[in-house]
C-alpha positions as CSV (number, residue, x, y, z in Angstrom):
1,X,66.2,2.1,49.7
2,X,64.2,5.1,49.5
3,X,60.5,3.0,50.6
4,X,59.6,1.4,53.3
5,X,61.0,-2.1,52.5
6,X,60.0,-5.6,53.9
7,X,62.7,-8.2,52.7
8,X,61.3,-11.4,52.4
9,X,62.8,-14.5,53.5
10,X,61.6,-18.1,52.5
11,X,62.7,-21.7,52.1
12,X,61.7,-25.3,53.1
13,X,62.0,-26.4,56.4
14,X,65.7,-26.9,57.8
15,X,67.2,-24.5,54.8
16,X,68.5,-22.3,57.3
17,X,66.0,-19.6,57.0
18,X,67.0,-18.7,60.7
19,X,70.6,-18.3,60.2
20,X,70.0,-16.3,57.0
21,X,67.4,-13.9,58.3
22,X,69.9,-13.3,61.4
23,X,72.5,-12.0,58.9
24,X,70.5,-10.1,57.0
25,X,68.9,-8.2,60.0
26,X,72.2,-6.8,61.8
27,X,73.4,-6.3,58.0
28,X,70.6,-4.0,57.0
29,X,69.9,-3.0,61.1
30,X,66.8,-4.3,61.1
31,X,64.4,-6.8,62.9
32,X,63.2,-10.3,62.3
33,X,59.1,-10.6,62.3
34,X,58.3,-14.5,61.8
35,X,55.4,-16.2,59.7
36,X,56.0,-19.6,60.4
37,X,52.4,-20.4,62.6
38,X,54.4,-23.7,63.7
39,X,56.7,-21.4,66.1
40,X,53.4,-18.9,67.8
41,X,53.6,-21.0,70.6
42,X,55.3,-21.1,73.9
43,X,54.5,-24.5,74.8
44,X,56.0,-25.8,71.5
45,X,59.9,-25.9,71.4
46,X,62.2,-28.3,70.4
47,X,59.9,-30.2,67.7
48,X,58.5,-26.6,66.0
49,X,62.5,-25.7,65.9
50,X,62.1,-22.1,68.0
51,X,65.2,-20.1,67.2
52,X,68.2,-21.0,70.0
53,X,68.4,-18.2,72.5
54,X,71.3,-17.4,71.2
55,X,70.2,-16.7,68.4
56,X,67.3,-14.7,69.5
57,X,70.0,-12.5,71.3
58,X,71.1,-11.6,68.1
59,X,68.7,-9.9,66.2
60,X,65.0,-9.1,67.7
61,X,62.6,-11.5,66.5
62,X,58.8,-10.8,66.9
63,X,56.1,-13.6,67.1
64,X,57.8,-16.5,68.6
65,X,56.0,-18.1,71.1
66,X,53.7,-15.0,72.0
67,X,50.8,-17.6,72.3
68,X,49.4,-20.5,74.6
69,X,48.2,-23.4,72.4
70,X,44.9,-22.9,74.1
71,X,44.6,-19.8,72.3
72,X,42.3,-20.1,69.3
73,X,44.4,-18.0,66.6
74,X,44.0,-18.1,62.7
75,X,46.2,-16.9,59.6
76,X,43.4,-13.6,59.3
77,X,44.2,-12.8,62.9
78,X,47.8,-12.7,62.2
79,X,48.1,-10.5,59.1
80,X,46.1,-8.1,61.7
81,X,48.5,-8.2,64.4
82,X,51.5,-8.4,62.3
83,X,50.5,-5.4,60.1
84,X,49.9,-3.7,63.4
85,X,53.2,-4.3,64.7
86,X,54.5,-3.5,61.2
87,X,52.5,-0.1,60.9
88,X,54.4,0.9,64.5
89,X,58.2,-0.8,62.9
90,X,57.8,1.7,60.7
91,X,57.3,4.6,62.1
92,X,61.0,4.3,63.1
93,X,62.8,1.8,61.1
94,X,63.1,1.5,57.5
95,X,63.7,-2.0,56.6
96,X,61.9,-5.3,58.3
97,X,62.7,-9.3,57.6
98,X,59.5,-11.0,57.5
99,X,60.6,-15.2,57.5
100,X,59.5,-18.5,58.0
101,X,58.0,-21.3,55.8
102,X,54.4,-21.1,56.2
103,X,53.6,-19.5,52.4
104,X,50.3,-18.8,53.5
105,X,51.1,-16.7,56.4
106,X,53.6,-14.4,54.3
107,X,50.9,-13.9,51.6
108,X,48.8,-12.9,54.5
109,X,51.3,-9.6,54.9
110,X,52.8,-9.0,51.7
111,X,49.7,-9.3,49.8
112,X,46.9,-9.4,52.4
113,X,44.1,-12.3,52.2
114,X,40.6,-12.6,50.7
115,X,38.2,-12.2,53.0
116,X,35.8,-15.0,54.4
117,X,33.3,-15.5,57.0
118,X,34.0,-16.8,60.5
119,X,33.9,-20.3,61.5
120,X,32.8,-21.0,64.4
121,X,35.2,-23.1,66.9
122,X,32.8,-26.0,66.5
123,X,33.0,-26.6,63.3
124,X,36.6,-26.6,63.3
125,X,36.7,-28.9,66.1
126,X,34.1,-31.0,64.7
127,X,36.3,-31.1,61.4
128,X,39.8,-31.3,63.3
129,X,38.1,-34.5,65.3
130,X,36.8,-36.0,62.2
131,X,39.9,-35.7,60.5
132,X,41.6,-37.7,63.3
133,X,39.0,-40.3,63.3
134,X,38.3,-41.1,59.7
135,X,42.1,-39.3,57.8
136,X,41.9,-37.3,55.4
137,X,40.7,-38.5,52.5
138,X,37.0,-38.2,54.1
139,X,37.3,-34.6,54.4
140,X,38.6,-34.4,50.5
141,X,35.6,-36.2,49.3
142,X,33.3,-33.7,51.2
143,X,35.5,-31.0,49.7
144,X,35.2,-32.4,46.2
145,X,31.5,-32.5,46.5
146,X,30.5,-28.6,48.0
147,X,33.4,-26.5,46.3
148,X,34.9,-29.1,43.4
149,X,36.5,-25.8,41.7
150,X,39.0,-25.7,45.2
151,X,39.5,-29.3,45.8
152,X,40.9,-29.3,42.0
153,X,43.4,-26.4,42.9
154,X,44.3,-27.1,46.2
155,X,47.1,-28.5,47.6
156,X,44.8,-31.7,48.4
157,X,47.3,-33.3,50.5
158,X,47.8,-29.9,53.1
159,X,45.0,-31.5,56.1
160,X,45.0,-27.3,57.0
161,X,43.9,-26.0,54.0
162,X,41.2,-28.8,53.0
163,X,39.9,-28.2,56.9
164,X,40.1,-24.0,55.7
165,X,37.8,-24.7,53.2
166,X,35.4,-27.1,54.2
167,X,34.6,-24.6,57.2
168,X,33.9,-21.4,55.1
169,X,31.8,-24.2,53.0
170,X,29.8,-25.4,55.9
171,X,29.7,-22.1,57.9
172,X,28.4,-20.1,55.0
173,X,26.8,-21.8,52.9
174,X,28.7,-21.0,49.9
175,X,31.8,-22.2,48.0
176,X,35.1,-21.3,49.1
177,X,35.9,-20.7,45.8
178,X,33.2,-17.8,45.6
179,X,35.3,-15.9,48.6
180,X,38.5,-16.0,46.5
181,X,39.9,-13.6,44.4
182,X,38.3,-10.0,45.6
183,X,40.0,-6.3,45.2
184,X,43.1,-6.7,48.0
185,X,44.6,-3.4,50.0
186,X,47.7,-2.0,48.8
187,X,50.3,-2.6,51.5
188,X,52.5,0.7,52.4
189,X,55.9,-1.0,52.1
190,X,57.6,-2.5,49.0
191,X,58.6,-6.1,49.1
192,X,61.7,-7.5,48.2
193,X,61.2,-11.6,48.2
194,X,64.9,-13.9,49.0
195,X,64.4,-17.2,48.9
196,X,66.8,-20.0,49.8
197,X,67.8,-22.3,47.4
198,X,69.3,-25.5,48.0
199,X,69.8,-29.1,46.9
200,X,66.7,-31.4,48.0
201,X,69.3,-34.3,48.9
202,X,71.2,-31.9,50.6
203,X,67.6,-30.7,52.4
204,X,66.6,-34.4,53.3
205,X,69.7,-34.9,54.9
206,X,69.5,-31.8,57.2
207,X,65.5,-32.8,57.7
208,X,66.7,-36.3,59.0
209,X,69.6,-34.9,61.5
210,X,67.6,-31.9,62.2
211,X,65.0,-34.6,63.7
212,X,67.6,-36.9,65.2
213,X,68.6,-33.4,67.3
214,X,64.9,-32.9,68.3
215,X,64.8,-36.4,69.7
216,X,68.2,-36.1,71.7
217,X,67.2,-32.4,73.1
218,X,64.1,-34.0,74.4
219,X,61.3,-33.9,71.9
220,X,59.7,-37.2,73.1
221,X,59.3,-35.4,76.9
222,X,58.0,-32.6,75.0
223,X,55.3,-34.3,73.5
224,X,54.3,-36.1,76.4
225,X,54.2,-33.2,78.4
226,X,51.3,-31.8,75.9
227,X,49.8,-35.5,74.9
228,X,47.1,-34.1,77.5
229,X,46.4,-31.6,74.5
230,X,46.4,-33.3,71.6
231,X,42.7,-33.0,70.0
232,X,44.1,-28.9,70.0
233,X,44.2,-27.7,66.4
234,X,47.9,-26.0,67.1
235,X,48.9,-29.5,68.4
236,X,47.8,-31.4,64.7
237,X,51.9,-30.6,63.8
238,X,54.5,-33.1,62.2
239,X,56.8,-34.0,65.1
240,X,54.0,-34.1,67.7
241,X,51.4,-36.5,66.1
242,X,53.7,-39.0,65.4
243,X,54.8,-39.4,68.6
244,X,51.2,-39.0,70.2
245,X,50.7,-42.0,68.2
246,X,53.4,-44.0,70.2
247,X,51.9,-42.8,73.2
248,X,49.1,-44.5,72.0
249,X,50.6,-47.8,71.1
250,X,50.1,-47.7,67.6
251,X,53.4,-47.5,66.4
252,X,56.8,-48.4,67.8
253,X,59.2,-45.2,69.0
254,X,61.3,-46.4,65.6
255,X,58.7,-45.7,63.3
256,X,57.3,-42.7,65.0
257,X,61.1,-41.3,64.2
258,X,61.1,-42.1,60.5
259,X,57.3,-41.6,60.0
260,X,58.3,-37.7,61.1
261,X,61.0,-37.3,58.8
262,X,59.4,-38.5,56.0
263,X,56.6,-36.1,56.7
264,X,58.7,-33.4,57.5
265,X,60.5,-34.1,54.3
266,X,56.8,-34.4,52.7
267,X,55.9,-30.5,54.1
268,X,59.3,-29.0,52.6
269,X,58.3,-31.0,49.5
270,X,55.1,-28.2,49.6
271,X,56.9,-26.1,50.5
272,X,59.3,-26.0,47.4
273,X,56.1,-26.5,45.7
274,X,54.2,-23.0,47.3
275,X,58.0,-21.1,46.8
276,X,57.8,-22.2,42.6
277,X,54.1,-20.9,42.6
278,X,53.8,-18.0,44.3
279,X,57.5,-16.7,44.5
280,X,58.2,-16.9,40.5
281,X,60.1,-13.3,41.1
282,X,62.4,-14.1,44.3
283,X,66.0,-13.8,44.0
284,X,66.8,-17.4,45.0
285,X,69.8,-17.1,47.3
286,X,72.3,-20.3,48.8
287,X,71.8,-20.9,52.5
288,X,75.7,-20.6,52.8
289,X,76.1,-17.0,51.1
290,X,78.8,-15.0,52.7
291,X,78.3,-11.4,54.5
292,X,80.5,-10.1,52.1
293,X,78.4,-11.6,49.2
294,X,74.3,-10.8,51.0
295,X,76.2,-7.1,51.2
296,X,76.5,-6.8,47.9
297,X,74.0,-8.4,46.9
298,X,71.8,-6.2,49.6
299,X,73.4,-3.2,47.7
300,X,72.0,-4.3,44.4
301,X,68.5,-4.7,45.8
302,X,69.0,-0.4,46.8
């Protein structure tokens, strides 16, 4: 590879994005810089799946758990903190593995973001409050009323990106639509996108052990230990709301475990969706490709 290259690395929750992106780094010498805005913080372990430490040992990995949950931190204030950290990669290094499953977040670096107005903390804890009072379906009929264009597009089942848009709506004034879509800056790296693709039985089944595992590591002291924090936007995550609710007597311990596998199998159900949308050109890859077979393949991509 003659360019500056950032390798690309997505997939649905539980795919094995981690394992992959391992392999790839100490194939190609490079290091791992993560999207996925689940595993920013430190305070979130076992239900946000954090890379084991060892493997973290293995490869470097940058932006896992560099933040406290009572840090307010959005998708525009990553692409400026991981371009910065790419812009200095560089300098030495030729090759960087960007993974994780929040699309969003990759789009942020690969193709940079449109630009919209701030919203105040307020209004997103106004929104994030109402949300948990009244469900979601109150903040998509507010959505459908001041930017119909968007709520038509939109992933209308995401709680995020309905509470995205409904604060530029009410913070500016204006549609969120009318913010989309602008001249974006050319990034000084070429992309090469892998994603991993795998049978959705085969997916489920992982989601459901995967979950099991949380429990028996200690997800439900976890959660306790952060119930405290629970109106926090970074806290509004499969694995920990369910369980929040059982805290709360709502729902038995049971069906807080199956109500977070089926919504963990829900978000890779987006996910798949956001990979088929945005990632038409991705070299689609199996979780369980050999070295021998991601070398040649890496020599292919050169």
């Amino acid at each position: 590879m003659n360019k500056k290259t950032l390798i690309t690395v997505s997939g649905p929750t539980a795919s094995g994005k981690t394992a992959l992106a391992i392999r790839l780094a100490n194939l190609v010498d490079g290091e791992i810089f993560s999207c996925d805005s689940r595993q920013f913080y430190k305070e979130m372990t076992i239900g946000t799946a954090v890379p084991e430490k060892e493997e973290l040992e293995q490869a470097t990995h940058h932006f896992v758990q560099h933040l406290s949950i009572h840090e307010p931190y959005s998708v525009g204030k990553y692409e400026h903190d991981a371009m910065e950290a790419l812009t200095h990669y560089f300098e030495n290094k030729d090759i960087a593995i960007l993974v994780g499953g929040s699309g969003l977040y990759m789009q942020a670096v690969t193709e940079g973001l449109d630009i919209f107005p701030d919203v105040s903390e307020t209004i997103r804890s106004e929104l994030g409050e109402r949300y948990r009072t009244y469900g979601l379906a109150n903040l998509q009929e507010e959505l459908k009323v001041l930017d119909p264009e968007y709520h038509n597009k939109v992933d209308i089942n995401n709680p995020s990106r309905v509470m995205r848009a409904l604060g530029v709506c009410l913070s500016s004034g204006k549609t969120y639509s009318s913010f989309l879509g602008k001249p974006k800056p050319k990034r000084p790296f070429q992309t090469i996108a892998l994603t991993i693709d795998i049978q959705r039985d085969l997916l489920y089944d992982q989601i459901n052990q995967r979950v099991d595992d949380m429990i028996t590591k200690g997800l439900l002291q976890e959660a306790h230990q952060l119930y405290a924090f629970r109106n926090l936007n970074a806290l509004q995550t499969v694995g920990y709301k369910e369980l929040f609710d059982f805290f709360d007597e709502k729902i038995s311990l049971e069906k807080a475990v199956n109500d977070i596998k089926q919504h963990t199998r829900n978000f890779a159900k987006r996910q798949l969706t956001w990979v088929r949308r945005k990632e038409k050109n991705a070299i689609r890859i199996k979780p369980s490709i050999t070295k021998n077979e991601l070398s040649k393949l890496f020599k292919k991509m050169a």
